[in-house]
N, C-alpha and C positions, 0 to 999 in steps of 0.2 A: 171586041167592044172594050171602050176605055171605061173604067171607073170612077167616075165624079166623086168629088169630096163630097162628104157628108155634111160639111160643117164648113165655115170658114173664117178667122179674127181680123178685123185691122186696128191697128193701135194707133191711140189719137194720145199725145204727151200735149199736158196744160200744164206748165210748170213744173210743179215737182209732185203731179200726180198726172194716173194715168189714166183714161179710157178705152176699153178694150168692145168692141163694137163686135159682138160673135152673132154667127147667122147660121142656120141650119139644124140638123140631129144633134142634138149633145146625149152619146148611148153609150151603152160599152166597148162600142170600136173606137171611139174617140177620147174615152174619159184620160186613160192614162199622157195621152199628148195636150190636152186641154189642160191636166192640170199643171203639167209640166212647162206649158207654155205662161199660165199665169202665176207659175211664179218664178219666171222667170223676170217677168215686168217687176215682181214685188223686189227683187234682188237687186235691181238697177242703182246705181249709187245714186244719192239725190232723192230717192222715190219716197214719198207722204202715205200714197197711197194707190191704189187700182179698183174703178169701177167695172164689174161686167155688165154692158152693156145688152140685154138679151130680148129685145124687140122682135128680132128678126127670126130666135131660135123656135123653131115649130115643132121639136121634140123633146123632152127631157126624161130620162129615165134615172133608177138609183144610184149608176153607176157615174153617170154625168153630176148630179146632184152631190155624189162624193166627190169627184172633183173641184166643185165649187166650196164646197166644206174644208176640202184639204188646203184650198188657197185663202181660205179664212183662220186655221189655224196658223198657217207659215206668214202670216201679216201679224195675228196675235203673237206670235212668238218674237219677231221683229220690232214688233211697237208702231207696227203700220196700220192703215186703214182697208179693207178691203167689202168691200161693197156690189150687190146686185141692181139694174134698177131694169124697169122696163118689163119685166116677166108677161107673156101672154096670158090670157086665162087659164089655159090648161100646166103650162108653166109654174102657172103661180100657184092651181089646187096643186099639183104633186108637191110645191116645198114645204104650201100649208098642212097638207097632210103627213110630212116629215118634221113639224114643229119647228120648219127652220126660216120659214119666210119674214119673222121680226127680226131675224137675228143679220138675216143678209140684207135684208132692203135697207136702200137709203134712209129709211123713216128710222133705225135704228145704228146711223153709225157708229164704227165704235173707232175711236182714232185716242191713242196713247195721250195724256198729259204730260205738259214740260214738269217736269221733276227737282 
């Protein structure tokens, strides 16, 4: 028997920011490539910013959730933008119950001023 992904990303580039369109489990089998993947987009020369895109994700757990975290401070540390939207219901009680769903969603970007 073959093992289906758990998860899977495709990247939509709008300029000089990204959308990262993830679908499936975000758990601890995938947290450490998840996060590694999105910041990898943050890294990109050029890049503003990266939305996670997570409509499609039908799991999230703590470890996935640290991943999302982790590519929120490597944007903070950058002076980039990094952003959640889309969260399902159950998605979205896990971040609200992490006290992190103002800080990821759209409704709270946080993108660097010109200085």
């Amino acid at each position: 028997m073959t093992d289906l992904p758990i998860w899977r990303s495709q990247v939509h580039d709008q300029g000089d920011s990204r959308t990262v369109t993830i679908s499936g489990e975000l758990d601890l089998t995938v947290a450490g490539d998840l996060r590694q993947m999105l910041i990898a987009q943050l890294d990109r020369a050029g890049t503003t910013g990266v939305n996670a895109e997570l409509s499609a994700v039908t799991f999230l757990d703590s470890a996935g959730l640290g991943a999302l975290i982790g590519a929120f401070q490597h944007a903070d540390q950058l002076g980039r933008g990094f952003t959640v939207s889309g969260p399902v219901q159950g998605v979205q009680r896990v971040m609200q119950i992490a006290g992190v769903y103002d800080l990821l969603t759209v409704g709270d970007v946080r993108r660097s001023q010109p200085g």
